[in-house]
C-alpha positions in Angstrom: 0.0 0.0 0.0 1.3 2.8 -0.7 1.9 6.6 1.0 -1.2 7.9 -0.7 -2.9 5.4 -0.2 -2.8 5.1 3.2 -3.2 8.7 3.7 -6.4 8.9 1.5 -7.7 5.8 3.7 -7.0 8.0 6.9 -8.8 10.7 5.9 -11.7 8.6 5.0 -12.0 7.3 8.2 -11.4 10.2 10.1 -14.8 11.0 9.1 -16.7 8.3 10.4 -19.5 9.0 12.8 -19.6 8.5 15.8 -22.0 6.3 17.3 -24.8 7.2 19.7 -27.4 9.9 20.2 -26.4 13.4 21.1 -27.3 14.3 24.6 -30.2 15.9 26.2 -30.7 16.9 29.6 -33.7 14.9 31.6 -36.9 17.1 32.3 -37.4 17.9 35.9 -40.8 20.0 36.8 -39.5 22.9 39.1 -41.8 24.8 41.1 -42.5 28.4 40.2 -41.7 29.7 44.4 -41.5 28.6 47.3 -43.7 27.2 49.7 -42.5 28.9 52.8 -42.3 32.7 52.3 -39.3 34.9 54.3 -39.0 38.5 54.2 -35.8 38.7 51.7 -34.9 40.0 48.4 -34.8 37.0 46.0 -31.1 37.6 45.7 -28.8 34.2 46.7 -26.2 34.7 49.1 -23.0 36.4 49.3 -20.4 33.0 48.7 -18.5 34.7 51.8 -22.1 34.2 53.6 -20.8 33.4 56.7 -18.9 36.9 57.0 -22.8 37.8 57.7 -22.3 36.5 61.0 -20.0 39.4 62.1 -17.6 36.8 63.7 -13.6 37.7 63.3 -13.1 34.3 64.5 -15.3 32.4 62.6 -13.6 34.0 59.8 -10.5 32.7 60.2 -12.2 29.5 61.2 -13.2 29.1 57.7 -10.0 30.1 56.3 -8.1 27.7 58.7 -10.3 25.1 57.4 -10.1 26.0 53.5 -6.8 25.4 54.2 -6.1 22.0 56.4 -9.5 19.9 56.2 -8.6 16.5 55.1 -11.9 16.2 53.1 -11.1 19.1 51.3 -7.8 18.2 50.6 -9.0 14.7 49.3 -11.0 16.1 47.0 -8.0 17.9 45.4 -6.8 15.3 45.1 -9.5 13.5 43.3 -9.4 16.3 40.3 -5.5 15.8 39.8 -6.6 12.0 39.4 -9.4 13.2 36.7 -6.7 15.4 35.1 -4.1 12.7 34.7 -7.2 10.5 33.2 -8.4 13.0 30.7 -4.7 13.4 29.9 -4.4 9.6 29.0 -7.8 9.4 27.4 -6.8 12.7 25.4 -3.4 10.6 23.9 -5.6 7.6 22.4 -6.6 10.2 19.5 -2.6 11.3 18.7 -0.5 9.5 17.3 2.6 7.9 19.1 6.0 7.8 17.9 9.0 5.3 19.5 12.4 4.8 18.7 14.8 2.1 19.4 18.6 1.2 18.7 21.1 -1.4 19.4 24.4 -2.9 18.9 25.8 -6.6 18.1 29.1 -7.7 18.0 29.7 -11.6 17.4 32.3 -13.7 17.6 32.7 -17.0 15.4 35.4 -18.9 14.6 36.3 -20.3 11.2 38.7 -22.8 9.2 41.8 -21.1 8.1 43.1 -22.3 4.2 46.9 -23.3 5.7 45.0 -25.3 9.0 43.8 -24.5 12.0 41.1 -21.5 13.0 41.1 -18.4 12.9 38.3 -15.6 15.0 36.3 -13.5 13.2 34.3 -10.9 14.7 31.3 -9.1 13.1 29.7 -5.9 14.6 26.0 -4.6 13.3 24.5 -1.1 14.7 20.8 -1.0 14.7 18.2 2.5 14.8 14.9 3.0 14.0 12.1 5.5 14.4 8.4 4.4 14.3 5.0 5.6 14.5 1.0 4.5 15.0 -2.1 5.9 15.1 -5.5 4.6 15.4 -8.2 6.0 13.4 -11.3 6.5 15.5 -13.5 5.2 13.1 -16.6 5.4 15.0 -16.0 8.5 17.5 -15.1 6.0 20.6 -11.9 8.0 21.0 -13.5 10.9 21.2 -16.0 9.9 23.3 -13.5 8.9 25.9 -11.5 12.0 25.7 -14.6 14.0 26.3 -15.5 11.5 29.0 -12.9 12.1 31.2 -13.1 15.5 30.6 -16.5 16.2 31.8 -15.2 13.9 34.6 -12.8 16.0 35.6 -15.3 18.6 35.1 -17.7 16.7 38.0 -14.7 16.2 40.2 -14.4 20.2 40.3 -18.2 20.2 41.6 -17.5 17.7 43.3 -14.8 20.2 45.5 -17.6 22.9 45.9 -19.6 20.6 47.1 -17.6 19.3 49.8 -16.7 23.3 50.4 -20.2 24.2 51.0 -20.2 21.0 53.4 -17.2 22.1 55.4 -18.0 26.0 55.8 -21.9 24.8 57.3 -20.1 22.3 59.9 -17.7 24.9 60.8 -20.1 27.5 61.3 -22.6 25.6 62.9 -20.3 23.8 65.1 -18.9 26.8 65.9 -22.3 28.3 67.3 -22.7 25.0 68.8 -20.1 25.7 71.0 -20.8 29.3 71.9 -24.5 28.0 72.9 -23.2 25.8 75.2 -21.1 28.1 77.0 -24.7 30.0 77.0 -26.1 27.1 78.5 -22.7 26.3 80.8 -22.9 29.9 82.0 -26.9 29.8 83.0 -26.4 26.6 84.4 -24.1 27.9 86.4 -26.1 30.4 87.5 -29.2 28.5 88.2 -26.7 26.0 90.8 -25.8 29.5 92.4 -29.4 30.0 92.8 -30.5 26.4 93.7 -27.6 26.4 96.4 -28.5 29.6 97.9 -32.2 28.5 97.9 -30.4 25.4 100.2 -28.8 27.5 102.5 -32.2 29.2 103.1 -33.7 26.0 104.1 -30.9 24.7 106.0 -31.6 27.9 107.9 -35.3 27.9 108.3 -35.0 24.0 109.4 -32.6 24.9 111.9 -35.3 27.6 113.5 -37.9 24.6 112.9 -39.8 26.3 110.4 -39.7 23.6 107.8 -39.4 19.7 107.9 -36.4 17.6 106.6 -38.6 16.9 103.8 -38.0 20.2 102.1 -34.2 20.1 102.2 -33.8 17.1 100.8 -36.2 18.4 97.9 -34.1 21.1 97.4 -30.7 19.0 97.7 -31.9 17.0 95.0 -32.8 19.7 92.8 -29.0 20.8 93.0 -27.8 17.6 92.6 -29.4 17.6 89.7 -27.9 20.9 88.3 -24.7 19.8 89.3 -25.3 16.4 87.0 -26.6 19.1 84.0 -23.2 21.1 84.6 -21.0 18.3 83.9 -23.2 17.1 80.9 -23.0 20.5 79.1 -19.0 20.7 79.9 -19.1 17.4 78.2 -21.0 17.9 75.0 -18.7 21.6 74.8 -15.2 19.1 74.7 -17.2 17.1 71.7 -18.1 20.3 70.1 -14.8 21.5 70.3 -13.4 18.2 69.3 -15.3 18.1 65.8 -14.5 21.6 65.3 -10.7 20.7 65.7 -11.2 17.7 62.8 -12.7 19.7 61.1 -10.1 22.3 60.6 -7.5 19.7 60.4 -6.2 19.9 64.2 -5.7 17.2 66.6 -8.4 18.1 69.5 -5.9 18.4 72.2 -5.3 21.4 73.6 -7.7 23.2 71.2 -10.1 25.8 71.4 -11.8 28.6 70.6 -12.3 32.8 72.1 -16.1 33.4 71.2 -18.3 33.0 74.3 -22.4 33.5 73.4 -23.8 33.6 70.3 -25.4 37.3 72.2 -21.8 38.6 70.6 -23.0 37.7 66.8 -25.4 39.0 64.0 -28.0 37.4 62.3 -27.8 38.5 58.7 -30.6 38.9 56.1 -31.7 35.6 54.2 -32.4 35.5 51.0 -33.2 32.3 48.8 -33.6 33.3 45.3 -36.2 31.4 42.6 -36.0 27.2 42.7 -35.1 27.5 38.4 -32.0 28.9 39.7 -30.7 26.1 42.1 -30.2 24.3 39.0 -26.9 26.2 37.9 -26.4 27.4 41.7 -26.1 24.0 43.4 -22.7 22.4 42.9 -23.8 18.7 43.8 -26.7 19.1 40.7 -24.4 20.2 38.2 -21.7 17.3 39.2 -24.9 14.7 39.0 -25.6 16.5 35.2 -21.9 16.0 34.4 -21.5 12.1 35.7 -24.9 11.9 33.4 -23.1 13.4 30.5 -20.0 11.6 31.0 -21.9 7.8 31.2 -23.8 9.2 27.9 -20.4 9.1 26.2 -19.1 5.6 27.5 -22.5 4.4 25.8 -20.7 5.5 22.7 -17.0 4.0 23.4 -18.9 0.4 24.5 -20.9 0.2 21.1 -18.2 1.7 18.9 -15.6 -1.7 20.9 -18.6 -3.8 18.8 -17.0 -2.3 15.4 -14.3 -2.6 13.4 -11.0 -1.0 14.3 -7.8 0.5 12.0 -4.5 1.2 12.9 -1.7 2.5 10.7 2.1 2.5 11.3 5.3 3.4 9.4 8.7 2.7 10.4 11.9 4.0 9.8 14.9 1.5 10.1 19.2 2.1 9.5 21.6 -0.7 10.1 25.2 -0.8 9.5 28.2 -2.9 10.5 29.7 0.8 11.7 28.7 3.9 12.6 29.0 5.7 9.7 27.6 3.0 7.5 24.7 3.6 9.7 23.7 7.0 8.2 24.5 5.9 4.6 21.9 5.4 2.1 22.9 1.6 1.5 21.7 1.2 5.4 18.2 3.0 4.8 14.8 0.5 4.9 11.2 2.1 5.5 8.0 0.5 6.1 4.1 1.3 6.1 1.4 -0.8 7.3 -2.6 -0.5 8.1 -4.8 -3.5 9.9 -8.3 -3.6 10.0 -9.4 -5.7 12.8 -12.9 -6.8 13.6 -14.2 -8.8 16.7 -16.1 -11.8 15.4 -17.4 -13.9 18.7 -16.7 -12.9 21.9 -19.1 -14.7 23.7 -21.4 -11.9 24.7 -18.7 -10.0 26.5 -19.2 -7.0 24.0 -22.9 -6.7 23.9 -22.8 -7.2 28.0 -20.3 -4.7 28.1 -22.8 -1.9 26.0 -25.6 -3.2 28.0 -23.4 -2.4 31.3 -23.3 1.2 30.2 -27.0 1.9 29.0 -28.5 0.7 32.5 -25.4 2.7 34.3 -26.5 5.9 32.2 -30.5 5.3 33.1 -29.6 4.5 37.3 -27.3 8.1 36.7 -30.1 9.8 34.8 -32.6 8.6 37.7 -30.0 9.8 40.3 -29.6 13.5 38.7 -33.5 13.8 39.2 -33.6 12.7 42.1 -30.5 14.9 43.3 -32.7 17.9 42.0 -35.7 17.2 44.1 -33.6 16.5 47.0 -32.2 20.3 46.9 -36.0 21.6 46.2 -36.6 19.3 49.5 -33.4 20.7 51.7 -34.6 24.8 50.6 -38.1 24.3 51.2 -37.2 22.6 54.8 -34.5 25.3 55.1 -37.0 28.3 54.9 -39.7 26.1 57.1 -37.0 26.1 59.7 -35.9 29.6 59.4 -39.3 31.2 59.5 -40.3 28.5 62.7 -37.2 29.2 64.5 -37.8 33.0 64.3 -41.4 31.8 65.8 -39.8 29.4 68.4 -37.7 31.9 69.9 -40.6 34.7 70.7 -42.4 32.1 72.3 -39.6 31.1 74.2 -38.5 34.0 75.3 -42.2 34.6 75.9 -42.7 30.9 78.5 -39.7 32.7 80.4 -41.1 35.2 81.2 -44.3 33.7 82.5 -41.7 31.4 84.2 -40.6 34.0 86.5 -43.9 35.4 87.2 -44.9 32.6 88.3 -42.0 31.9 90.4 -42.1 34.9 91.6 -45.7 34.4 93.0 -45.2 30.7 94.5 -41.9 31.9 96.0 -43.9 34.8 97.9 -46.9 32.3 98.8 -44.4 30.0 99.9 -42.8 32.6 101.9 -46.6 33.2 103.6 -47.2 29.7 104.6 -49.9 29.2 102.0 -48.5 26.9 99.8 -46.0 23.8 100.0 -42.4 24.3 99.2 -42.8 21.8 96.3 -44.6 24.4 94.3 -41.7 26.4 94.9 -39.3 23.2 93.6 -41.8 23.0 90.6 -41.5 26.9 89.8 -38.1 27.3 90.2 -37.4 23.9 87.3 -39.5 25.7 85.1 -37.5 28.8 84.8 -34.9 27.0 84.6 -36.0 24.4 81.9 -37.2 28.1 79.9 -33.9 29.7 80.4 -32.2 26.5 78.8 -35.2 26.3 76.0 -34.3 30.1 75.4 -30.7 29.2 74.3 -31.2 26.0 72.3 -33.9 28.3 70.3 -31.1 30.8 69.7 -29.0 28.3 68.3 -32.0 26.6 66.3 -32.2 30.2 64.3 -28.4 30.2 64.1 -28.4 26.9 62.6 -31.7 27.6 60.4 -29.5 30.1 58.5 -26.2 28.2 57.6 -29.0 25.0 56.5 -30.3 27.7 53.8 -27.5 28.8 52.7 -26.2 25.5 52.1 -29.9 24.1 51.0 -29.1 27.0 47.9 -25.5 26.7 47.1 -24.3 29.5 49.0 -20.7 29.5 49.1 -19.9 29.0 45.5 -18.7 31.5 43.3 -19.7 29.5 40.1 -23.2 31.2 39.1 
């Protein structure tokens, strides 16, 4: 065959089609608004969102963690992986080139014409340059360059996604902790209370005003707070612990300045229009990628059903010295194609095709279903934000009826007219509101990182 030839036969092939249906994007119904209505602009959050807070150190919480998190780090490391692959799909549709050389130098020996032998040595110098190329005859190159590229492409969502992640467990971890040293500080303030309350009875019992039966009431009660005081000191240390991990610390030793979420704001919330969650969310737009990228191995398993071509050429010298090497007497070329067509392979082929249909449908099943989930998570998220805001009034409202009503037992008590386990019953109230006051704090803290994660905030890529 010769130069022409070939070349005329690679051009022919190179315009083969490719095999498979051009994709479209599945139909998902999206909701015109939103269920649960907040007073907010329509405008998604800043990416920086948690700067909202006001919080210096939660600031350089986040950066600390955008820096160290393991996660994070990982899943740098999973788009150099996707690079290197789109790099070695990407040389499938080059050609590649080798070279080779070598030298032989034999010894022999041979009859002499007087008698006897004589040694004859023989050298040979070897070089040649060759090349190959595979024609993608049917696109299935092509479709597993752009495979691995819109891989790589998911593996970048894929880091926003975990970024997102990371910035809502550092923020809300981080209030976590600062509402229970809210809850450390008023339950150490309710054992003040409760112990002073003891000394009172210890008192009065010692006039003979009141019975044994009170003081141990009241010793129990501050037993108890004294049990509540080391629980809360507990769950602070795990607090403090995850937040550690999660900025890539070891626990010990750490922790943090803030001391009540009282020292923060609560910024504006905004969550935009569902349509746009669609480009906003990172997770979605990795799920549309892997869809896209299983859409193309479709195309790479059917086109391994079809014939394949490869050319080559070759370049040889060979010489018995080094300059006979480079002379024209030493000079040989060759050129070669092979068409190669798989005949009976048992099923493995057609399985293979099969294989990448059904993984294509389960992916095209899991991008819908990754879509409702984040119309789920917003719609919770703005529930939660608008109850939370509700949550706290009415806590802060049963606290103070609490202490009305303490107020009143506590002066009946005081006047004989009413037992002192009124008084006990009273005083765990306020102190069960006070605690209820807090964890609604945090509830409405925690509300707002949830939408702003629920919506993509975070991510610059809108």
């Amino acid at each position: 065959m010769t130069i022409h030839a070939l070349a005329f036969l690679g051009l022919a092939c190179l315009t083969g089609c490719a095999l498979g249906p051009n994709y479209v994007k599945p139909e998902v119904p999206i909701p015109a608004d939103w269920e649960s209505r907040i007073d907010a602009s329509g405008i998604w959050p800043d990416a920086r969102w948690w700067q909202g807070f006001r919080s210096e150190e939660l600031d350089r919480l986040i950066g600390e963690a955008t820096e160290n998190n393991l996660d994070l780090n990982a899943a740098y490391a999973r788009i150099l992986q996707a690079q290197a692959q789109a790099k070695i799909a990407g040389a499938a549709l080059l050609p590649s080139l080798n070279t080779s050389g070598g030298f032989d130098r034999n010894w022999a020996t041979r009859a002499a014409t007087r008698g006897g032998t004589s040694l004859v040595v023989s050298s040979s110098y070897q070089a040649s340059i060759g090349a190959s190329y595979q024609v993608d005859l049917f696109g299935a190159n092509e479709a597993d360059r752009q495979s691995a590229l819109t891989r790589l492409e998911a593996s970048r969502y894929d880091l926003e996604t975990v970024a997102i992640t990371l910035y809502s467990d550092v923020s809300s971890t981080y209030f976590q902790v600062l509402s229970l040293r809210d809850r450390l500080r008023l339950a150490g303030e309710t054992l003040r209370i409760a112990t002073d309350v003891l000394a009172v009875l210890e008192r009065r019992r010692a006039e003979g005003l009141i019975s044994d039966l009170e003081v141990s009431q009241q010793r129990s009660a501050v037993a108890s707070q004294r049990a509540n005081l080391v629980s809360l000191q507990q769950a602070e240390r795990v607090a403090l612990d995850a937040l550690a991990v999660l900025l890539g610390r070891t626990p010990q030793g750490f922790s943090v300045e803030g001391r009540s979420l009282a020292n923060l704001t609560l910024p504006g919330l905004a969550a935009g229009l569902p349509a746009g969650l669609l480009q906003r969310r990172p997770d979605i737009r990795r799920a549309e990628a892997n869809l896209r990228a299983a859409g193309l191995d479709t195309i790479g398993a059917r086109a391994a059903r079809f014939p394949s071509l490869d050319l080559s050429a070759q370049r040889g010298l060979q010489g018995a010295t080094l300059p006979a090497l480079f002379s024209a007497s030493g000079l040989s070329y060759g050129f070669g194609a092979s068409l190669a067509a798989p005949l009976f392979q048992g099923g493995r082929l057609e399985g293979g095709e099969d294989a990448a249909r059904a993984r294509f449908q389960e992916l095209m099943e899991t991008y819908r279903a990754t879509i409702l989930a984040a119309f789920r998570d917003t719609e919770d998220a703005l529930s939660a934000t608008d109850t939370s805001d509700r949550r706290l009034e009415l806590a802060r409202e049963a606290l103070d009826q609490a202490r009305e009503a303490f107020r009143i037992v506590e002066a009946r008590f005081r006047a004989g007219s009413v037992d002192f386990i009124n008084v006990l019953d009273a005083q765990r109230t306020v102190f069960q509101a006070n605690d209820a006051v807090v964890q609604a704090a945090l509830d409405r803290y925690t509300a707002v990182v949830n939408l702003y994660t629920a919506v993509g905030g975070g991510w610059d890529g809108v």
